[in-house]
Every structure is written in structure tokens, then in C-alpha cells.
C-alpha positions as CSV (number, residue, x, y, z in Angstrom):
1,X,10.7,14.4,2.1
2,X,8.2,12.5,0.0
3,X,4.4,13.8,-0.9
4,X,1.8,10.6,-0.5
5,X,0.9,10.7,-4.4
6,X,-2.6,9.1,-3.5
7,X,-4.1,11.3,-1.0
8,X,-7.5,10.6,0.6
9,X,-10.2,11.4,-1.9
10,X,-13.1,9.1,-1.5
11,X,-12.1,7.0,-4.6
12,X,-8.7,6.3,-3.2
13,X,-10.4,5.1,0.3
14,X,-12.9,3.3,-1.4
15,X,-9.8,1.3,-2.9
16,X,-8.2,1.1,0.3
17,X,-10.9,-0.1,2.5
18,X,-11.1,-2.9,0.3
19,X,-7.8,-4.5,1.5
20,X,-8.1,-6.9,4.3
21,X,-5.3,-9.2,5.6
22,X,-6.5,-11.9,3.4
23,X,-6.1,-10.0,0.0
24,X,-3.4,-7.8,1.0
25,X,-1.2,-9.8,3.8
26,X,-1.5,-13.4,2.7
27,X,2.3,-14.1,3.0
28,X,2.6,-12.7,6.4
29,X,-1.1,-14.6,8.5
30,X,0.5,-18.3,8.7
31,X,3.3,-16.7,11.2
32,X,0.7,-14.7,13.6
33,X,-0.3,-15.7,16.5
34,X,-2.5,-14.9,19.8
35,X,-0.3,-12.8,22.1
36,X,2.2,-11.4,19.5
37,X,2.8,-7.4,20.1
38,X,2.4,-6.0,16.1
39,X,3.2,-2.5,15.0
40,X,1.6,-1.8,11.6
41,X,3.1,0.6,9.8
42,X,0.7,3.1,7.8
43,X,-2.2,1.6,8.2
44,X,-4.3,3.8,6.3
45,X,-8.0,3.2,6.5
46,X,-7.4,0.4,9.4
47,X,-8.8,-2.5,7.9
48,X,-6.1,-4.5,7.6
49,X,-5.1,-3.5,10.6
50,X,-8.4,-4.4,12.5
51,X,-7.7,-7.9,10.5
52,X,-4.0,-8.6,11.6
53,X,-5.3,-7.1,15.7
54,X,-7.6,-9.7,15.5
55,X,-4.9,-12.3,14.7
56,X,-2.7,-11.3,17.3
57,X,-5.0,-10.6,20.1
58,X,-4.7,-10.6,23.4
59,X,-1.3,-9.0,21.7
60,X,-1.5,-5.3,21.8
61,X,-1.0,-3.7,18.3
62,X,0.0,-0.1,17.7
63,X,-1.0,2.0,14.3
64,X,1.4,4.7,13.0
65,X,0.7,6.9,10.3
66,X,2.4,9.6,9.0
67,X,-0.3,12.5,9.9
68,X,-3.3,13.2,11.9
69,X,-5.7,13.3,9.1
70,X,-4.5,9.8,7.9
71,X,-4.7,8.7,11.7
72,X,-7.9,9.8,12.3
73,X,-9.0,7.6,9.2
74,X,-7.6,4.2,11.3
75,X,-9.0,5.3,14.4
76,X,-12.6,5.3,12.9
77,X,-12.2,2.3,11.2
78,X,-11.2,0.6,14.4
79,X,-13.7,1.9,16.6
80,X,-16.2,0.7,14.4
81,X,-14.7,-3.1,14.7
82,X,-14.1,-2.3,18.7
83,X,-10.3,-2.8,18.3
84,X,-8.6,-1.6,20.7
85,X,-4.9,-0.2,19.6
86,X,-2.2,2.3,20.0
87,X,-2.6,5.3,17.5
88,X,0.6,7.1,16.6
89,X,1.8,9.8,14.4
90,X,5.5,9.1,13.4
91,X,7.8,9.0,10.4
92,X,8.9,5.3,9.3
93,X,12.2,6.7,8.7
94,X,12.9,7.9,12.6
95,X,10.0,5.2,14.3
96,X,9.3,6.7,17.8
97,X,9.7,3.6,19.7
98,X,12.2,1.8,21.6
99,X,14.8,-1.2,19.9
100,X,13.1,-4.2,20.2
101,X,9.4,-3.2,20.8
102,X,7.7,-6.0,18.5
103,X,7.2,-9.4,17.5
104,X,6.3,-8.4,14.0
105,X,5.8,-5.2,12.6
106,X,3.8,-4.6,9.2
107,X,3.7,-2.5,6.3
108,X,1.6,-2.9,3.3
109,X,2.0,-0.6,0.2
110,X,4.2,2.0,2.5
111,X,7.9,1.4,0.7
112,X,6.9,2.3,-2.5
113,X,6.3,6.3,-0.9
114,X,9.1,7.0,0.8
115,X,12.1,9.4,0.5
116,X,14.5,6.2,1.5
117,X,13.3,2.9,1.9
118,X,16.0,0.8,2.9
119,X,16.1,3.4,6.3
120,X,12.9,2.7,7.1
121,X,13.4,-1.1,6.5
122,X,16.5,-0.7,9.1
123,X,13.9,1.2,11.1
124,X,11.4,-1.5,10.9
125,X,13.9,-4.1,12.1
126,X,15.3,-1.8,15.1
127,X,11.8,-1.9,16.7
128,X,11.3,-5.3,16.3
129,X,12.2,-8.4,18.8
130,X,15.5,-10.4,18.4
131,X,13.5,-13.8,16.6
132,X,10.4,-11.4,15.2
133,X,9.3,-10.6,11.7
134,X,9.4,-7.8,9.6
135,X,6.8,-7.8,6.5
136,X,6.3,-5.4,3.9
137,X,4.4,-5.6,0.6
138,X,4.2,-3.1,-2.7
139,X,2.8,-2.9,-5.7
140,X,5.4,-3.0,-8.8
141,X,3.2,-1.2,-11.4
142,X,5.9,-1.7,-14.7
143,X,5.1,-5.1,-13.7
144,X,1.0,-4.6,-14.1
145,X,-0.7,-6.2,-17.3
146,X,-4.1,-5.8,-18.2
147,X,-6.4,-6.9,-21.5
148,X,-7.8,-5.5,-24.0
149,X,-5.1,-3.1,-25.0
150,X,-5.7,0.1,-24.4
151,X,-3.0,3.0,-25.7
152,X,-5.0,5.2,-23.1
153,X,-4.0,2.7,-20.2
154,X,-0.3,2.9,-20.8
155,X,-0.6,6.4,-20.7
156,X,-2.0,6.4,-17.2
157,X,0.5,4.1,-16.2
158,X,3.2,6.0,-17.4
159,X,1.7,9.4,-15.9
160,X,1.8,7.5,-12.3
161,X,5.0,6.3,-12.5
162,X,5.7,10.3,-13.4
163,X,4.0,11.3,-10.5
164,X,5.1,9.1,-8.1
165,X,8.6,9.7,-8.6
166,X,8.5,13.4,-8.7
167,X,6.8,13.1,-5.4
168,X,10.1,10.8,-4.1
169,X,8.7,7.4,-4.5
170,X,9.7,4.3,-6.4
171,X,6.5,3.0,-7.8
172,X,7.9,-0.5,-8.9
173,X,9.0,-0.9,-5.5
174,X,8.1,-4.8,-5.5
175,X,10.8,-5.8,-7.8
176,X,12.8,-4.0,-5.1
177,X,12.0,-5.2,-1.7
178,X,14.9,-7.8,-1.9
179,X,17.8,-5.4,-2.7
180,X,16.3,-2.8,0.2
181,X,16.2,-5.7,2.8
182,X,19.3,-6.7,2.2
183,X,20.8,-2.9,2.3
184,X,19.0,-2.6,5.5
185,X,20.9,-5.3,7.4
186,X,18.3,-8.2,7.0
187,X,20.8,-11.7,5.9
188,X,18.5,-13.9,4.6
189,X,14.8,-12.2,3.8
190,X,12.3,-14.2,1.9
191,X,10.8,-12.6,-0.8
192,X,7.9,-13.4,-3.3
193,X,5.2,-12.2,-5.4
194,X,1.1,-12.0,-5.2
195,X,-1.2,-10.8,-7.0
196,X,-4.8,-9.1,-7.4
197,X,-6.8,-9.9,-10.2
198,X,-9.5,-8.3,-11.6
199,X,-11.7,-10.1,-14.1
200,X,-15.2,-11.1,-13.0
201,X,-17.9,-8.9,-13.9
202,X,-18.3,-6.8,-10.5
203,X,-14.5,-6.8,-9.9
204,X,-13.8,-4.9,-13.5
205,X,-17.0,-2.7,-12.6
206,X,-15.4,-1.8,-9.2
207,X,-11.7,-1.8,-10.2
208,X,-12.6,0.3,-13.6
209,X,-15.0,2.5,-12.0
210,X,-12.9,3.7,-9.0
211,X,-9.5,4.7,-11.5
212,X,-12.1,6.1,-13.5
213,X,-13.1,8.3,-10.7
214,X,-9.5,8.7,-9.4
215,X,-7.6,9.8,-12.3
216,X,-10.3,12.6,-12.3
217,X,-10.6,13.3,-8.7
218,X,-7.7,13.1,-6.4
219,X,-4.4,14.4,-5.7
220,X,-3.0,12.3,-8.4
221,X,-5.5,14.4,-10.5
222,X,-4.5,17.3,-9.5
223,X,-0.6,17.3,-9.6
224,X,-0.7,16.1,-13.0
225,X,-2.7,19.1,-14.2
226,X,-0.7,21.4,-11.7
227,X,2.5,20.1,-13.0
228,X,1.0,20.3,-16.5
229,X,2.1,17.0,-17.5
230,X,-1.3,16.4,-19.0
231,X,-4.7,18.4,-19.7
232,X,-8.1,18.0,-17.8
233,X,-9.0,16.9,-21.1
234,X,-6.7,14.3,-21.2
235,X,-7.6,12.9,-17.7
236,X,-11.2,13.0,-18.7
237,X,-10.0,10.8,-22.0
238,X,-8.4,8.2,-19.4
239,X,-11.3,8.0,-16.8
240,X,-13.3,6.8,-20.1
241,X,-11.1,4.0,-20.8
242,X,-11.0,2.9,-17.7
243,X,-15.1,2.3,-18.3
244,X,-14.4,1.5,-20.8
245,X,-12.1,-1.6,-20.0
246,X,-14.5,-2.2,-17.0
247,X,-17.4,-3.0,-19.8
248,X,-15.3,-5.0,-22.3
249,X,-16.7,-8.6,-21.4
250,X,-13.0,-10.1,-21.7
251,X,-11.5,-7.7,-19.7
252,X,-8.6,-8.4,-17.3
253,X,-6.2,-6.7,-15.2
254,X,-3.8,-8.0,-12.9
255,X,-1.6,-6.1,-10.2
256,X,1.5,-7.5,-9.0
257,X,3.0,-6.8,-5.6
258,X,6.1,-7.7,-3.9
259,X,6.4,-9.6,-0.7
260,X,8.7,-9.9,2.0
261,X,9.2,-11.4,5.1
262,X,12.7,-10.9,6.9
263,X,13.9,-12.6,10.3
264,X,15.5,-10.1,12.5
């Protein structure tokens, strides 16, 4: 059983409703098409979802996230848009559909939380069509690089990665996804890399500003004081480096992710 290191605070929404198919799911769009059915697995705040049902409609798409409260998040996001959609409650690891429900299903930044990914990848492929697609992207933080140096940055970075895998995750899932695929039954899965990059002026502001607010107000936050593997103090200390990267006019961070697409 695996705790979702992020929770819901608003900073870590504001992050998440950021992501659209476009930034997040660029690998997967030049294989949708109008009538495809898509499952997307934890989709979160629903815009990517939204995005991708738009992609695929008339198709019907289905949402499945692991809890009510999370649900509730996609559903709100969808009725806004006016995208109509199945909303499920499940677990990735025991999917609550039949074999061979979809032409593609879809997770984005899922992997890198669960107790064991390469069953939820087999999952994944169970419910989906002989000839569909299976897609999945994460974040590999060791693999994240950012400029100026900052001795405060590594130590969040390391204090994550702590986090993350207390809580049963794998935080540089990315470098991953390939192995997992391949454990899960998939022969000959295509894998690659993507990246966000944060560098302009209102990017650093946004990108700085909401890990400033994050590493001070979240569940991150508070399982690393709970756990006392730092101080409030010490969180305090990162949140201002984080502005403090945000300000410095040469400032660059880049996160990579992992991408795969597997033919079942």
C-alpha cells in the first residue's frame, strides 16, 4: 500500500492543473483519434483528461482515480469543459474493468506512486484492446538539473526522493518505465524522454513560487516534519531558495520525464 506523497493542497493543484495533453502527453496525441474508447488512469485535476476526451471524441473515455476526494477533483474539472466521461474509483493494481475494454489507456505521472508498478502496467495492458496502446509518463527527479546552484535545492531533492520512497514509490521512475514494460509482458515498448523547462521570467516566478509554497504547505510538508527528517525551520530555509532561484535572472530548471508507449 502506497501513500500519494503529494496530496491536494492548493499549491500542488495549482501545479497540476497546469498540465494539459500538449505539455504533459506529447508522445501519446499523434496516435489518437475520433472514436477511440480511452481510460485515463489517475487523472487528477482532469485537465489532461478533458484534453485527450476531446481527442478521442465521439470515443467515450472513463477517469479512475484512486479515491473519492481525488475523483471529485476530475469531475469538476470536466463539468466545467462539458466533458462528458465515466468517473471511477479503482486501484491501478486490480483495474475494475473487463480484458480488453480500450483502445488506449493513459497514465501520466501515476507509476512513480505505486506499491508495484510493473502490476499495474500488466493491468493497464489487460484492459486494453488486442492492437491498442498503452502510455505512461513520469518524472525521474535524480535526473532533474537546475541553475544557479543552490546547496538548499539538493537538499529538497534529496528530502523528496526520502519521502517518496518511505511512502512506497520510486521517484526516478522515468529511467524505469522500460524495465517495468518489459516485466509486465509488453515485447517491444517504445520508450523516450521529454522535458519541462523552466526559464523565462513568468515560468521561474510560477515554477519557484509554487515549490516555495509546497515545501511549506502540503502533505510533503508535513511528513517530513512528522517523520522528523527535517525542521519547520529547515522547510522555511528551502521555500526561500526556491524565490530565490525564481528571481536569479539566469535561472533554469529542467524536469525530465520518462515516456512510453507499448503495443498490446
Amino acid at each position: 500500500m502506497t501513500r500519494y506523497t503529494h496530496g491536494h493542497a492548493e499549491p500542488v493543484l495549482r501545479s497540476h492543473r497546469w498540465r494539459t495533453a500538449a505539455n504533459s502527453a506529447a508522445h501519446l496525441l499523434p496516435h489518437l483519434r475520433p472514436g477511440l474508447a480511452l481510460l485515463d488512469v489517475g487523472s487528477g485535476p482532469g485537465t489532461i483528461t478533458a484534453d485527450l476526451a476531446a481527442l478521442v471524441a465521439p470515443g467515450p473515455v472513463t477517469a479512475l482515480e484512486a479515491t473519492a476526494e481525488a475523483l471529485a477533483l476530475t469531475a469538476a474539472e470536466l463539468a466545467r469543459r462539458g466533458v462528458p466521461a465515466d468517473l471511477v474509483v479503482g486501484d491501478v493494481h486490480e483495474l475494475p474493468f473487463p480484458d480488453a475494454s480500450f483502445d488506449v489507456v493513459h497514465a501520466h505521472q501515476v507509476l512513480q506512486h505505486v506499491a508495484d508498478p510493473v502490476r499495474a502496467l500488466a493491468e493497464m495492458r489487460r484492459v486494453c484492446r488486442p492492437g491498442g496502446l498503452v502510455a505512461a509518463r513520469d518524472a525521474d527527479y535524480a535526473a532533474f538539473a537546475w541553475w544557479p546552484a543552490a546547496p538548499l535545492l539538493d537538499r529538497w531533492l534529496g528530502l523528496y526522493e526520502e519521502a517518496a520512497r518511505a511512502n512506497g514509490g520510486e521517484p526516478d521512475a522515468g529511467r524505469r518505465l522500460l524495465g517495468w514494460a518489459r516485466a509486465a509482458g509488453f515485447g517491444d515498448p517504445e520508450v523516450g524522454a521529454s522535458t519541462w523547462c523552466f526559464a523565462a521570467p513568468a515560468d521561474r516566478a510560477s515554477w519557484g513560487g509554487m515549490w516555495a509554497d509546497r515545501i511549506t504547505g502540503s502533505a510533503l510538508a508535513d511528513q517530513l516534519v512528522r517523520e522528523q527528517r527535517c525542521t519547520p525551520a529547515e522547510l522555511d530555509a528551502i521555500a526561500e531558495a526556491w524565490r530565490e532561484w525564481a528571481r536569479a535572472p539566469d535561472g533554469w530548471f529542467v524536469v525530465v520525464h520518462g515516456d512510453l508507449l507499448a503495443r498490446v
